[in-house]
C-alpha positions in Angstrom: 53.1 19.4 -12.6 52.1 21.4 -15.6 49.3 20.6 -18.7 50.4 20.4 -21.4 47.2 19.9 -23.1 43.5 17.9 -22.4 40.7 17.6 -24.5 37.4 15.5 -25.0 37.1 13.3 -27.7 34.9 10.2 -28.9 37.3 7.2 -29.2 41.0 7.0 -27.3 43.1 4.2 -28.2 46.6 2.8 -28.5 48.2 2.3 -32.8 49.9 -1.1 -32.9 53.3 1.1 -32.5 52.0 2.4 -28.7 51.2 5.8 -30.1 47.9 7.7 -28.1 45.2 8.1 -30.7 42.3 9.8 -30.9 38.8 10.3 -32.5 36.5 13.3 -32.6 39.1 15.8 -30.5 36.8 18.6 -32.0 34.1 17.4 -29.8 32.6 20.3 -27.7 28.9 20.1 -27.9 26.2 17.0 -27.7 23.0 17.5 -29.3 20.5 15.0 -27.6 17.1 15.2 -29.4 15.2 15.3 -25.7 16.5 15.7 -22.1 17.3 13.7 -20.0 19.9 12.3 -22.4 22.1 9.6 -21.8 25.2 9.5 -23.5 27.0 6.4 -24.3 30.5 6.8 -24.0 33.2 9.3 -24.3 36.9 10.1 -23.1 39.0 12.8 -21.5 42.8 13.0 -22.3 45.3 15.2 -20.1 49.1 15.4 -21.0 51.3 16.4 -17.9 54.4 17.2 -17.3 56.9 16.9 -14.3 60.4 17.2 -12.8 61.9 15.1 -10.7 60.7 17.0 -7.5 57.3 15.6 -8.6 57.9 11.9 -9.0 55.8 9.6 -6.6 52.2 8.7 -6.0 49.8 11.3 -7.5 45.7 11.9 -6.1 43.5 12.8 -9.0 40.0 13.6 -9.1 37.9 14.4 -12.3 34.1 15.9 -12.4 31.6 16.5 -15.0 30.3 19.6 -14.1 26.5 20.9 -15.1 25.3 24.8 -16.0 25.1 25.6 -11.9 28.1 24.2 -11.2 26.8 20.6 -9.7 28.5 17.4 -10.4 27.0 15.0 -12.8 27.9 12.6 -11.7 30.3 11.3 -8.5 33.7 12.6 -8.6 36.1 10.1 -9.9 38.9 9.7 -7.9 42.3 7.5 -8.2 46.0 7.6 -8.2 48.8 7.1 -10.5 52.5 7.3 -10.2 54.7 9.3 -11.9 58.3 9.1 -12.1 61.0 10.6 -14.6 63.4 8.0 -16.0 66.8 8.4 -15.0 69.1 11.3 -16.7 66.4 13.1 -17.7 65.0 16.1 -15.2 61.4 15.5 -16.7 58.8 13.5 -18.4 55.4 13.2 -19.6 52.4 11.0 -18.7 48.9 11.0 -20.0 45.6 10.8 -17.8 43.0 9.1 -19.9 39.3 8.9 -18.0 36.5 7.0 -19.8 32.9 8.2 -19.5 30.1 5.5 -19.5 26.2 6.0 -19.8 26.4 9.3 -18.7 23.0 11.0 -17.8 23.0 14.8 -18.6 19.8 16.5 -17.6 20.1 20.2 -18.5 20.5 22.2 -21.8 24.0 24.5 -22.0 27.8 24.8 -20.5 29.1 22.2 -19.3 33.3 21.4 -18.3 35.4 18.1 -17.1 37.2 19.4 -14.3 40.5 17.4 -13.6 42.6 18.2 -10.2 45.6 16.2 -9.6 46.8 16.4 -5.6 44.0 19.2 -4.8 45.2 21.6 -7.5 42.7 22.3 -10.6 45.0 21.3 -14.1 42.0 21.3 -16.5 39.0 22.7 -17.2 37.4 21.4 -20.6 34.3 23.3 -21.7 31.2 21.5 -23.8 28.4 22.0 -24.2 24.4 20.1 -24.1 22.7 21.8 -26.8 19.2 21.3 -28.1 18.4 20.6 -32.0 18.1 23.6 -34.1 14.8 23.0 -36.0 14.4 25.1 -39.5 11.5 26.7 -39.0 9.4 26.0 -42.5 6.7 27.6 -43.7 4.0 26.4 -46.7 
């Protein structure tokens, strides 16, 4: 399998006609005012593509990853099954993860790491960022 593209964003949804959208793709840093920090919610989106040696059952495991390289949280893990309709020798799928009250507990660099069967396809960087304050004087 190959990716095509993945990125974090605020909103993911489906358009009336079936179409992927999605809000706040530009997302790459939070800015809580105070740490620990809980965000509420937001998504990551992977677009892969495969032939028809690669059809079947596929393992995937995402993680949010911290400055020193610890998980967030627990590694999500799941399947999904891709196949390639026939007369075509390959197709598309997206993998769409949604984060939930997600506790972040140190300033800086942060990355969603996605693997699908053992083999890293993704690394999204973002990062936690304090508040810059103007600093004001009388």
């Amino acid at each position: 399998m190959q990716l095509m593209f993945a990125f974090i964003c605020r909103v993911e949804s489906k358009s009336p006609d079936g179409e992927m959208e999605a809000v706040g793709i530009s997302f790459d840093s939070i800015f809580p005012p105070a740490l620990p920090a809980l965000y509420k919610e937001f998504h990551l989106v992977a677009k892969l593509r495969g032939t028809m040696s690669e059809t079947g059952t596929k393992r995937y495991e995402v993680r949010l990853i911290d400055p020193d390289g610890r998980n967030i949280i627990e590694p999500l893990e799941g399947t999904f099954e891709f196949g390639v309709p026939a007369g075509r020798l390959e197709s598309y799928g997206f993998l769409k993860i949604r984060f939930r009250n997600t506790l972040f507990q140190a300033y800086g660099p942060h990355a969603a790491r996605l693997l699908v069967d053992g083999v890293e396809m993704a690394d999204v960087p973002f990062g936690v960022e304090r508040i810059a304050c103007a600093n004001r004087s009388a």
